[in-house]
C-alpha positions as a printed Julia matrix, in Angstrom:
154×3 Matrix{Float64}:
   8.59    6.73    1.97
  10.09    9.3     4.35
   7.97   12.05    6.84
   9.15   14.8     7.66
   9.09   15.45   11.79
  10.59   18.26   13.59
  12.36   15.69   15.82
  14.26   13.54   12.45
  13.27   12.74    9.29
  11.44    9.14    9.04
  11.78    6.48    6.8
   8.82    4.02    6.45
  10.66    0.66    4.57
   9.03   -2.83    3.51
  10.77   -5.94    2.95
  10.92   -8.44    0.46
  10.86  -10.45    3.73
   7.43   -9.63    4.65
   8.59   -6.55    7.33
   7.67   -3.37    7.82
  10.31   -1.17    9.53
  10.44    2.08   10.73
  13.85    4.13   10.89
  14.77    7.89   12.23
  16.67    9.94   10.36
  18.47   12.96   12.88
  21.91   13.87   12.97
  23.23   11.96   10.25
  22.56    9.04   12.18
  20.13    6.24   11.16
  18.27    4.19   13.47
  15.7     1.86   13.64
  12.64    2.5    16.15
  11.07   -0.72   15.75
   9.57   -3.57   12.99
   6.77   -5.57   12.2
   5.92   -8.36   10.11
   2.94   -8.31    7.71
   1.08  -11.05    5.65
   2.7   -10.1     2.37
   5.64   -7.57    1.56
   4.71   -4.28    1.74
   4.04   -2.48   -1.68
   3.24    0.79   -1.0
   3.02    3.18    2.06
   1.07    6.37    3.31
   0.85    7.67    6.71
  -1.78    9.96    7.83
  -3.31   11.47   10.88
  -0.63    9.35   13.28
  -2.21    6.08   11.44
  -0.09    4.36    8.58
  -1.69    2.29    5.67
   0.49   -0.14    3.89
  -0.15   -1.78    0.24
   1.11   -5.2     0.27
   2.09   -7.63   -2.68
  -0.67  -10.27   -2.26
  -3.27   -6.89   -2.42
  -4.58   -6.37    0.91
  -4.45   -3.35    2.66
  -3.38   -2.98    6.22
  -3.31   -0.37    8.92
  -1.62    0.4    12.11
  -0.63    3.33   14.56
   2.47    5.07   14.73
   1.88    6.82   17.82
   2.79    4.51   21.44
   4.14    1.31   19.0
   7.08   -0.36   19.24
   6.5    -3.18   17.22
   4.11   -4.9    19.4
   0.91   -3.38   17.17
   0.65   -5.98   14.53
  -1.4    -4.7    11.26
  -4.3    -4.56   10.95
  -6.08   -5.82    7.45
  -9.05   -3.24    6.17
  -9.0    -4.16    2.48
  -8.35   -7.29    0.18
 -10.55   -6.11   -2.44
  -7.61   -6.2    -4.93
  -7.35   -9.32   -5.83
  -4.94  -10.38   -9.09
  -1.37   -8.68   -8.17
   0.11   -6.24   -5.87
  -0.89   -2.95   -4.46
   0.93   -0.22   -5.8
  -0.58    3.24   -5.16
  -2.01    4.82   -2.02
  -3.27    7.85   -0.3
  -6.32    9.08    2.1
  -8.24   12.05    0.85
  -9.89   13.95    3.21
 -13.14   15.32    2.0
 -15.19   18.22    3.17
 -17.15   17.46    6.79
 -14.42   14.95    8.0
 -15.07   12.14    5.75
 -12.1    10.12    4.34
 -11.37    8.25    1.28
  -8.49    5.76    0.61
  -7.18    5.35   -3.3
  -5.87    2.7    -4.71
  -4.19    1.24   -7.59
  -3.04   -2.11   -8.53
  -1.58   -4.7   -10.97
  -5.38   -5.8   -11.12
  -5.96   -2.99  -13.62
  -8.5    -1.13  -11.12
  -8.46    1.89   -9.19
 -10.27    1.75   -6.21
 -12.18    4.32   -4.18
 -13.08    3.03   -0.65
 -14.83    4.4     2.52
 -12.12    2.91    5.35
 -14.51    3.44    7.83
 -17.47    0.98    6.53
 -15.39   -0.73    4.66
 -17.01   -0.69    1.86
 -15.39    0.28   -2.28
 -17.14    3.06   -3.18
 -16.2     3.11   -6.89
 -13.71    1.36   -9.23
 -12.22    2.36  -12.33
  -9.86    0.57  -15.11
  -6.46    2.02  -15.9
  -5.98    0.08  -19.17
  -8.03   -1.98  -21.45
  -6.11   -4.98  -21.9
  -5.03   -5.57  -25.69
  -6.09   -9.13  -27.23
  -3.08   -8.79  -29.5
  -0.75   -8.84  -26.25
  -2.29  -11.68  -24.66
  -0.52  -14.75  -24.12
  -1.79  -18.54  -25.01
  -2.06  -19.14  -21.4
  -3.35  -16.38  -19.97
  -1.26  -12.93  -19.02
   0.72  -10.19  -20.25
   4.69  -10.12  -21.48
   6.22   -7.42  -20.56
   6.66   -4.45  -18.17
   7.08   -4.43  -14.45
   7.62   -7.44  -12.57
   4.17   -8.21  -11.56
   2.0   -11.34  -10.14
  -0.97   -9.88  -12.2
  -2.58  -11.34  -15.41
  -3.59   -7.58  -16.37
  -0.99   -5.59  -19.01
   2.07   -4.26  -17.08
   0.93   -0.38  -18.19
């Protein structure tokens, strides 16, 4: 993911090796400001309000600041409410009178509405009915993206 800043472009980039790193884009010149390591690979990314969520593979949710870190913040883990797969869409929706909201979707087959403040999900939905014709002797789903789920790749 990349934000725009009137100082350099940024570029917000997880690792297969279970890092999070932050790099500056100005001047046709690419550096990194600093990098942190998470509990699982990061997934998926938003960054709002000077705070930055990130989606990881083992479906937890973490947050951090951007402002005054330089790698000494370690995340900070809000959600694990997914729970078969990885995290692969988020955002923060903010609603009318302040509130927030932060989506999710998974591998699990469920999209997630939840209240980051009380940490509470506020309402779930399924993406895809899983087909019994698809459905493996042992359990799971051929097919797709690479995925740690048991839930259909779609």
């Amino acid at each position: 993911m990349s934000v725009d800043k009137t100082d350099g472009e940024l570029a917000l980039v997880g690792g297969n090796d279970k890092s999070f790193t932050i790099y500056k884009f100005a001047g046709g010149a690419l550096t990194k400001l600093w990098a942190v390591a998470c509990d699982a690979p990061p997934r998926a990314v938003d960054m709002f309000n000077g705070n930055i969520l990130i989606g990881m593979k083992n479906g937890s949710i973490a947050e951090m600041p951007y402002a005054n870190n330089n790698g000494t913040i370690k995340p900070n883990v809000v959600m694990t409410s997914h729970c078969d797969g990885e995290v692969w869409g988020l955002d923060i929706v903010s609603l009318p009178g302040g509130e927030l909201r932060m989506l999710t979707s998974a591998d699990d087959n469920r999209v997630l509405a939840y209240n980051p403040k009380t940490k509470m999900v506020l309402a779930e939905g399924i993406v895809n009915k899983p087909s019994e014709k698809k459905k493996k002797e042992k359990g799971g789903f051929k097919g797709g993206a690479s995925s740690m789920s048991s839930q259909p790749a779609n």
